[in-house]
C-alpha positions in Angstrom: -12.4 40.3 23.4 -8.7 39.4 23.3 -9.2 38.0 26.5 -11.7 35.8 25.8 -10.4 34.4 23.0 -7.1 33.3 24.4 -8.9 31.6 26.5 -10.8 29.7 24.4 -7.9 28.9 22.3 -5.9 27.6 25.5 -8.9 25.4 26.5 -9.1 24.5 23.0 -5.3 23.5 22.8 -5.9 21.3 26.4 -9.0 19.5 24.8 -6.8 18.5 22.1 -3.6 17.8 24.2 -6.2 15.8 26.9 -7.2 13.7 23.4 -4.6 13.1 22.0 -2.2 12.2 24.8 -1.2 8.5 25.7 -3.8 6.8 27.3 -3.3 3.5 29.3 -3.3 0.4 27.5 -6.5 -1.3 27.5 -7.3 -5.3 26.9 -9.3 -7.1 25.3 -10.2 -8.9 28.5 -13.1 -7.1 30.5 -13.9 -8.6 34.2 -17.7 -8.8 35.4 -19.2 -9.8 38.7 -22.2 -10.4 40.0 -23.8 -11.9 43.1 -22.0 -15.3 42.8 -19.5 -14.5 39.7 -16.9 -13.1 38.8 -16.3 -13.5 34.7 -13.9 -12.9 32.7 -13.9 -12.4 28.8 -12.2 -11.7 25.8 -15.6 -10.6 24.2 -17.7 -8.0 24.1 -19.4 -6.3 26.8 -23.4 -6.9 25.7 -22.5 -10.7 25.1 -20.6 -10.9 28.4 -23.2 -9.4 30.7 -26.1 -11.8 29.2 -23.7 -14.4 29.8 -23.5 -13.6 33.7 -27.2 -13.1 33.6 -27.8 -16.6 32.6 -25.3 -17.8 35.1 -26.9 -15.9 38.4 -30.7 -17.4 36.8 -29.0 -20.9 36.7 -28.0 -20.6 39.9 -31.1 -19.5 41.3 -33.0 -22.4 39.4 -30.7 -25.6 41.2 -31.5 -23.1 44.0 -35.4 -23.2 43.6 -35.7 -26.9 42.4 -32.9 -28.3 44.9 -34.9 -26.6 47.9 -32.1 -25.1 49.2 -33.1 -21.3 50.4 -32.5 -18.7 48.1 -29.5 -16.4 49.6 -27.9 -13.3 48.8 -23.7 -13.3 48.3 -22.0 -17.1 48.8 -19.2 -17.3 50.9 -17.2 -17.8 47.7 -17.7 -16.2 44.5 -17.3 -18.8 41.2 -14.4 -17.3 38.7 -15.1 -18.3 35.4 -12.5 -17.5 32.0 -14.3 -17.3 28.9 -12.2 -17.3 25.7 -12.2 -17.4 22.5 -10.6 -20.7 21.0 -8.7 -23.6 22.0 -5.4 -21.8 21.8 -6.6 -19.7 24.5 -8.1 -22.2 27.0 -4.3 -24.2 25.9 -3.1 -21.1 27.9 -4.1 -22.4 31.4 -4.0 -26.2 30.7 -1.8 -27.3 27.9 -2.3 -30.7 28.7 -6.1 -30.4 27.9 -7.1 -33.3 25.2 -8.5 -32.4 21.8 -11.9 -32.3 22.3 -12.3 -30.5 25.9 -14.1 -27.3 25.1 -14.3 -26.4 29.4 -12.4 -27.3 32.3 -13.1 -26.6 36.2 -10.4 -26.6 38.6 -10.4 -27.4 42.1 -6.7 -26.1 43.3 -5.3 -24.8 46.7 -4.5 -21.6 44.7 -7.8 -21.0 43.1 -11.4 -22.6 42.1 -12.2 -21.5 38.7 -13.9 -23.0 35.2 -12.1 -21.8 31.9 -14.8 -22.7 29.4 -14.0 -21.5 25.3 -17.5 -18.7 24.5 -19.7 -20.0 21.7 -18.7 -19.1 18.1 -22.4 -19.7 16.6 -21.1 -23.1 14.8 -21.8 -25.3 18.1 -18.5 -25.1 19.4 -18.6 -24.0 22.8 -18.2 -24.8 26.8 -21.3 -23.8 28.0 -22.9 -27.2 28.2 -19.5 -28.8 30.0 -19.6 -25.2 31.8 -22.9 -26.0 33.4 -21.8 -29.5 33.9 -19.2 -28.7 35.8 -21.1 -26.0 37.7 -23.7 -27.9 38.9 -21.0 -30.3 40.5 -19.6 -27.3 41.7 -23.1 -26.5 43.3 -23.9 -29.9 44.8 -20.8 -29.8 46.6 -21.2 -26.2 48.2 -24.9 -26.7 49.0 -25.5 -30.5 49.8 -23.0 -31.6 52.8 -24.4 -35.3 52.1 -22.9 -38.4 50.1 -24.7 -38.9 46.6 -23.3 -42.0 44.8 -21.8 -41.2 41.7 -24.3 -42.5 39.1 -26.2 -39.0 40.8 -24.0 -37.2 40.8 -23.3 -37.5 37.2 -26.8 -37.7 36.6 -27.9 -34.4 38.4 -24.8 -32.6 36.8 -25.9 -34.0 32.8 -29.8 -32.9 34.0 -29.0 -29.7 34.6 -26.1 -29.0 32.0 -29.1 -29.3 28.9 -31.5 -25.9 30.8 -32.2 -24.2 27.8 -32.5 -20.6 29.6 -33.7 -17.4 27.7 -32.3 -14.5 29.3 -34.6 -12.0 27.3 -37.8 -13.8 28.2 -36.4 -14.6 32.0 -37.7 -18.5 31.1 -35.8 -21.6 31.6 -36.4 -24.8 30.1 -35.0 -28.3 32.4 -35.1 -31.7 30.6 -33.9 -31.6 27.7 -31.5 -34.3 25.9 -27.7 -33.9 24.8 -27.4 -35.3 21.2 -24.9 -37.5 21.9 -25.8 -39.2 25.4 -29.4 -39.6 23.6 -27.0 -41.5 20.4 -25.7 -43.8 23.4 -29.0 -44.6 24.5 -30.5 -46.1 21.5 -27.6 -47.1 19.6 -25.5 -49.2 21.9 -26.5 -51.6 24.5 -26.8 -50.4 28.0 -24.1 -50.9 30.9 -25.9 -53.3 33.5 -27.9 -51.3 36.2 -26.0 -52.9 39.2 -22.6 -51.6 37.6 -23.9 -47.7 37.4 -25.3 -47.9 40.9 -22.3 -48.8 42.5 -19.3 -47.5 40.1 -17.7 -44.7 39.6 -17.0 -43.9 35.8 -13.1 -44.1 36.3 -13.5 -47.9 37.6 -15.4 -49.2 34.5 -13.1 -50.6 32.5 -15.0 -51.9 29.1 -15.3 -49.2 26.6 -19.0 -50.0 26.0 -19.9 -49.6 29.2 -17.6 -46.1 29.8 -19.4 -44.6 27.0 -23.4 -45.5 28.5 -22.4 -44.5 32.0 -23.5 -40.6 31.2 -26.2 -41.4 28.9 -27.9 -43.7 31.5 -27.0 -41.8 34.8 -28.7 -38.8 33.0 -31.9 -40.9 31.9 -32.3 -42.1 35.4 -32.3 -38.9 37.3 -34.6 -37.6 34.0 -37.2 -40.7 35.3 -37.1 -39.7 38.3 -37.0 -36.2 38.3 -40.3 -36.9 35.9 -43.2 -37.5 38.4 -44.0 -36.6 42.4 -44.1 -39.5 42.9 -40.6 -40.8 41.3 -39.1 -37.9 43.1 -40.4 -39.4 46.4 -38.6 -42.4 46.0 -35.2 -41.2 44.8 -35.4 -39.1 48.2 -36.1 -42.4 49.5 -33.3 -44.3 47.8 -30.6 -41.3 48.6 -31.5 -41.2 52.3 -30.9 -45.2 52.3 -27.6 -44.9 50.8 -25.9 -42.0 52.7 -27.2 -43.9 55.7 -25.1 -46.7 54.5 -27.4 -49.0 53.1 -26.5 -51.1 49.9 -26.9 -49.0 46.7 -28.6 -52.5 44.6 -30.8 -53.0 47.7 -32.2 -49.2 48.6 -32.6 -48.4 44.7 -35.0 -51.9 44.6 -36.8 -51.2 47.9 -37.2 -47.0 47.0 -39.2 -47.9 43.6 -40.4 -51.5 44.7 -38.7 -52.5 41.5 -36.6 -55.2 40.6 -33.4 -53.8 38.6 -34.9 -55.7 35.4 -38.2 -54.1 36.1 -36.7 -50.9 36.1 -34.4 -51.5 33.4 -37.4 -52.1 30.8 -39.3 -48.8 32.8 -36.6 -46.7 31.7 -36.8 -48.6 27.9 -40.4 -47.8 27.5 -39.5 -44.1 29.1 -37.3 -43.6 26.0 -40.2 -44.0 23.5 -42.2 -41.7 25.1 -42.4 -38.0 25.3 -39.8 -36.4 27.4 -41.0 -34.2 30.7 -39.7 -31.4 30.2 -40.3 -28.4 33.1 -40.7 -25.0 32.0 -39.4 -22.0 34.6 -40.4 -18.6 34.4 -41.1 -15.1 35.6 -39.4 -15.6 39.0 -35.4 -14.5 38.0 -34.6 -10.4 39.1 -32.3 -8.7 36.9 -28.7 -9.5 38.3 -26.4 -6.4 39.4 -23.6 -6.7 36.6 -20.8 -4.6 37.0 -18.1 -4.6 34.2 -14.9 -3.1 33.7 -11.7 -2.8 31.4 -8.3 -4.8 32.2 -5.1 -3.2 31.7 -3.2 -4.5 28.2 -1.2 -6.7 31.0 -4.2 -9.2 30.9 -3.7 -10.2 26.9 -0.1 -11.3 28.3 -0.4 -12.6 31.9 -4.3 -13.3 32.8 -4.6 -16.7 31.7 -1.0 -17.6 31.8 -1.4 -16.9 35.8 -4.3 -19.4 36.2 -2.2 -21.8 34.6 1.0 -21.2 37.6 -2.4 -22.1 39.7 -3.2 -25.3 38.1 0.4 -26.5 38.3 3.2 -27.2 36.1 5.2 -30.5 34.9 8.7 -30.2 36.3 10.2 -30.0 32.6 8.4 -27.2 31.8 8.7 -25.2 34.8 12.2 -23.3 34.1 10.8 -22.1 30.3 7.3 -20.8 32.0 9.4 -19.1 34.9 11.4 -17.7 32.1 8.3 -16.5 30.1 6.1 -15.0 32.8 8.9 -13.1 33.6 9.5 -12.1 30.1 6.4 -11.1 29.9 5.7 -9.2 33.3 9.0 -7.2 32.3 6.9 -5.3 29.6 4.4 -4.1 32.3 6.7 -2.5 34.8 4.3 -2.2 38.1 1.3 -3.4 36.8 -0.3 -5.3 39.5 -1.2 -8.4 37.7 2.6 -8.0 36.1 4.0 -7.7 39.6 1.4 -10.8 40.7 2.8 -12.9 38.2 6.2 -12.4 38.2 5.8 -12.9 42.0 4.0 -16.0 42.2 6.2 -17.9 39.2 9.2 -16.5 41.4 7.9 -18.3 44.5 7.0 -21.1 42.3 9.8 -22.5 40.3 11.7 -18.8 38.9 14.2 -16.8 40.6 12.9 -16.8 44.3 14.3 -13.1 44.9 13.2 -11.7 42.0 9.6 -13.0 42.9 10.0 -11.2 46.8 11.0 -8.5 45.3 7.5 -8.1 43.1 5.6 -8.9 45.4 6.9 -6.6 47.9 6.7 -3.9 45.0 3.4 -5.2 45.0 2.4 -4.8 48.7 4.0 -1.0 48.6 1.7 -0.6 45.6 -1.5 -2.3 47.5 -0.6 -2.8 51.3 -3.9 -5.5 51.3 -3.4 -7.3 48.1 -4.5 -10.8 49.6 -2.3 -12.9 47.1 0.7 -11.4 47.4 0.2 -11.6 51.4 -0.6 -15.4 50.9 2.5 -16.0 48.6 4.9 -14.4 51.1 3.7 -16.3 53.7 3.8 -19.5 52.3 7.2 -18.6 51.2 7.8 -17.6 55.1 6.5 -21.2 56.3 8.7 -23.4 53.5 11.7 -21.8 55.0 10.7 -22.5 58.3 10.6 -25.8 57.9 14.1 -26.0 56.0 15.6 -23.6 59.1 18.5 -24.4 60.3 17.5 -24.1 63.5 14.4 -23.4 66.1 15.1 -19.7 66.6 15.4 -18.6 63.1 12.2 -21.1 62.4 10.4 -19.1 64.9 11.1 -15.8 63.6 9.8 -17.1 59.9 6.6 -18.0 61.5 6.1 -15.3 62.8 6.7 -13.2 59.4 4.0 -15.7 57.9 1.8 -15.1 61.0 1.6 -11.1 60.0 1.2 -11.5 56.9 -1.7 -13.9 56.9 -3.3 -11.9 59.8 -2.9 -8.9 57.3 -4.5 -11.2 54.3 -7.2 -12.3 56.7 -8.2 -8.5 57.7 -8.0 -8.1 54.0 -10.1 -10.9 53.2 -11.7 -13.2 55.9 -13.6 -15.2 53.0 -10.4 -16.5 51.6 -10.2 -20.1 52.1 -6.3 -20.0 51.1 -5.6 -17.8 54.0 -7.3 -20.0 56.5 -5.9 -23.4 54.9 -2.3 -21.6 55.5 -3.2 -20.2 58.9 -4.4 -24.4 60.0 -0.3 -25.3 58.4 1.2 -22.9 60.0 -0.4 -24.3 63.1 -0.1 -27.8 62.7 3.4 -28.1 63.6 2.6 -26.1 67.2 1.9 -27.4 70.3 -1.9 -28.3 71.4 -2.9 -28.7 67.3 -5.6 -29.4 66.8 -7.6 -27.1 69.3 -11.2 -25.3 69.4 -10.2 -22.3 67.3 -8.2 -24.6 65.0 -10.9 -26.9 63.9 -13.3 -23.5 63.7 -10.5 -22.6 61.1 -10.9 -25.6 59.2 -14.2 -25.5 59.1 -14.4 -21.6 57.6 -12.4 -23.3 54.8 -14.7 -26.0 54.5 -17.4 -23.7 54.0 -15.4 -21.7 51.7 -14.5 -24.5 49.4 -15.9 -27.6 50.0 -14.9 -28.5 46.3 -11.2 -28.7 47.5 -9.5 -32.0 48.4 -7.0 -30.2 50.4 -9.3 -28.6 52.9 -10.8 -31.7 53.4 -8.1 -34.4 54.6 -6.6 -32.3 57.0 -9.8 -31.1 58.5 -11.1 -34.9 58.5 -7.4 -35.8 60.0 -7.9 -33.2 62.8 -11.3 -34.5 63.6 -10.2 -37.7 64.0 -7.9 -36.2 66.7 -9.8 -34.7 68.7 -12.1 -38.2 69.1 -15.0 -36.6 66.5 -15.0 -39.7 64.1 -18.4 -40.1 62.7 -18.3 -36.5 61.6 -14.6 -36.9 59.8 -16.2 -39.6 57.8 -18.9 -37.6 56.6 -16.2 -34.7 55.8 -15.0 -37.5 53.9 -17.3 -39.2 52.1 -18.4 -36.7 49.4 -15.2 -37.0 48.1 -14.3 -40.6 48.0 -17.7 -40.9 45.8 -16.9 -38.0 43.5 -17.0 -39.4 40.0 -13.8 -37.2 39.0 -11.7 -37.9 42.1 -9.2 -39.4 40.4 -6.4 -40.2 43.4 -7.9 -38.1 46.0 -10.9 -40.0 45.8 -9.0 -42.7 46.4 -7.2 -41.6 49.5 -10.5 -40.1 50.8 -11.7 -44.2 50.8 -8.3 -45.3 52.5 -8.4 -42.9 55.3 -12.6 -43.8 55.8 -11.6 -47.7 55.7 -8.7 -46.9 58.6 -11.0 -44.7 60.7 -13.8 -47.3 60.5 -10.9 -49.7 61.4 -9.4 -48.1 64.1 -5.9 -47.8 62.4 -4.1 -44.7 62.5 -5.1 -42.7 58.9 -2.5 -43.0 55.8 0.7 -40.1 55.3 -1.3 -37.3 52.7 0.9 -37.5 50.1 1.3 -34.6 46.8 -0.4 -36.9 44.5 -3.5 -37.7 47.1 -4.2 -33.6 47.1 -3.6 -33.2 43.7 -6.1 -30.5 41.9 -9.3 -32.8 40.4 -9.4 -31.7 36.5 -12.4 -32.4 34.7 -11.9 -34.6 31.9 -13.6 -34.8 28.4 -16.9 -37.1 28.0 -17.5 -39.7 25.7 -18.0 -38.5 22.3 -20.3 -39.6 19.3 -17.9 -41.5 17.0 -17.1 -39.6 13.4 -19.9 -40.0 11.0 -22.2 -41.5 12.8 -25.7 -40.2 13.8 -28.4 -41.3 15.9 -31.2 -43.4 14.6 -33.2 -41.4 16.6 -33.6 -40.2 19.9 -35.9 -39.3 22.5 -37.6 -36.0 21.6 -38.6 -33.4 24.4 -41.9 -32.5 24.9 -43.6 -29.3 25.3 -45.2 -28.7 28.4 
């Protein structure tokens, strides 16, 4: 009897020693993923999984209504941040402008969407969100150029699906508030300007603020009937052929653009189409799991290293991620961080140093690999000479063929694998295009996989097919600079010149910018009102 008690008292004293001992630090952030996501949230955990649900049934709807074949895992999964408030989302892009509530970002480093969760008052990203990832969509499923009025217009289409996860029903053609305000409060930007502009060339403010509003009520027209859906097939086949926009949108709907101008009047006094989706979405595979407390400090702040950094402010965030980090001893996201603002703008041995703490810690962390041998290549090109140069390749070399093993799906690993070869001998050759291409079908949202993929091309006498590499993006809407460069180096192929330097600025990560808003105060006189089925 003694015995037995002892016992029980000694397992009773380790139950209590097994409770009450330190535990690791949890977050508040938890990380989900799912077929084609990978989300991140300072929420709870019910909200969070509906959340990716809706995503994967989004997904699967562009899928089903695009025609595009419904496939298991992308090549790429989408990360998405979810937070709570502006503050947070001012964590990864302080230069975001008052009234941005998401943001998707294209880099080198990383594709991801930060977008701020709904707070029940209307104040929420999941409309930009959806916006952004439709563009996100079009770019990794269509390999075609769209002009930019569709673009815009299949993005705003798409961002309004009301979707009811409970139900498994999703709602496409409703209206946004303020692009319907637009519509019948202000006068119209002339038809011939939105079929052959991007937003960032209109100057006049009027017309700026009707570019959305229309672009969305003419893919709504002709998204409304079989036989309006015939013609815009029509009218997109003419223009990536090359035909004039003006002259394929007349001959597609046999319309004059005055005639379709007063069609798409009288189509915003009627009843909206609206198409009603159901019964065909599976329950998505959700996994979900705590972060370490290192996430409240460094998970967002790391994104932002990825986005990039004004020169001014680069010494004070070096200084701060490493302040930070130095809280979390060998955390890996600590170690990450302190690495990659090391390699970026910190103290350069202090950043090898983590991430080689890293590597001993997780021999096939892909990132660390990656920073290490970019760091490898930069001081191969500032070698003092060809031996040492070589033997720095040939550290990169390793550890990108370790990052590759790791991870073939990275497209950062095979964009640094094609630099690292560009300055050899025989570039650009069978296996290096192949390489380009992986990263092209990895991310064809990124500028930088695209011009020096579309340079080699041009190289190796493949022309026609450089240009269309390159035409998606000199008609994105949201280019910005690279869009720009994407036209030069078309115009200079076409010419027969040799293609323009890429500089920093024509690569530069393409940030989505905030909308046109509905001014203060005022309110629609009315608006078109959706339809039931």
């Amino acid at each position: 009897m003694t015995s037995r008690l002892l016992t029980c008292a000694a397992a009773a004293v380790g139950a209590f020693m097994l409770a009450t001992a330190p535990q690791p630090a949890r977050a508040d952030w938890l990380r989900a993923e799912s077929e084609r996501f990978i989300v991140y949230s300072d929420g709870g955990e019910r909200a969070l999984r509906d959340y990716v649900q809706k995503l994967e049934i989004f997904d699967r709807v562009m899928q089903f209504r695009s025609g595009v074949a419904i496939t298991t895992e992308p090549p790429r999964k989408l990360p998405i941040y979810l937070v709570r408030n502006r503050s947070a989302l001012l964590r990864v892009h302080p230069q975001s402008g008052e009234n941005v509530v998401g943001t998707y970002f294209p880099t080198e480093e990383d594709i991801f969407a930060v977008a701020i969760r709904g707070d029940g008052n209307g104040v929420s990203g999941d409309e930009v969100l959806m916006h952004e990832y439709a563009h996100h969509f079009m770019l990794g499923n269509f390999p075609g150029s769209y002009p930019a009025w569709f673009v815009e217009g299949f993005a705003e289409y798409y961002a309004t699906a009301d979707i009811d996860v409970r139900d498994r029903e999703v709602v496409l053609g409703g209206y946004n508030q303020n692009r319907a305000y637009w519509i019948m409060a202000e006068s119209w930007l002339p038809l011939d300007v939105l079929l052959t502009k991007r937003p960032g060339e209109i100057r006049a403010s009027s017309q700026r603020a009707t570019y959305y509003p229309i672009a969305w009520l003419l893919t709504h027209w002709f998204y409304s009937t079989p036989e309006r859906q015939q013609q815009l097939q029509t009218y997109l086949t003419a223009v990536a052929g090359g035909d004039d926009s003006l002259t394929a949108m007349q001959q597609a709907t046999g319309m004059t653009l005055e005639q379709l101008r007063a069609s798409l009047r009288r189509y915003t006094r009627e009843r909206l189409n609206i198409t009603k989706i159901s019964g065909q979405f599976p329950t998505a595979e959700i996994s979900v799991e705590e972060l370490s407390s290192t996430a409240d400090d460094l998970l967002l702040i790391n994104q932002r290293l990825k986005v990039g950094v004004p020169d001014e402010n680069r010494a004070a965030l070096g200084q701060e991620v490493a302040r930070l980090a130095a809280r979390h001893g060998d955390d890996p996201l600590a170690l990450m961080a302190a690495g990659h603002a090391g390699m970026h703008f910190g103290d350069k041995p202090a950043g090898e140093r983590a991430l080689q703490r890293l590597l001993e810690i997780d021999p096939d962390h892909v990132e660390a690999l990656q920073y290490l041998a970019q760091e490898r290549l930069r001081q191969a090109r500032e070698a003092e000479d060809d031996t040492q140069a070589q033997a720095l390749r040939i550290q990169a070399r390793d550890y990108l063929a370790r990052a590759y093993a790791a991870g073939q799906n990275d497209y950062r690993t095979l964009m640094l694998l094609s630099q690292m070869r560009q300055s050899q001998p025989g570039y650009p050759n069978e296996n290096d295009l192949l390489t380009l291409g992986l990263a092209l079908d990895r991310a064809p949202q990124l500028a930088a996989v695209r011009f020096p993929y579309a340079n080699a091309l041009v190289q190796t006498g493949e022309k026609e097919e450089a240009v269309a590499i390159l035409k998606p993006l000199a008609n994105n809407p949201h280019g910005g600079s690279a869009s720009t460069f994407a036209s030069r180096m078309i115009a200079a192929i076409e010419a027969g010149q040799d293609l323009p330097a890429i500089t920093e600025d024509a690569d530069a990560p393409q940030i989505s910018e905030p909308e046109p808003e509905t001014p203060p105060g005022a309110e629609p006189e009315s608006a078109p009102a959706p339809a039931s089925e």
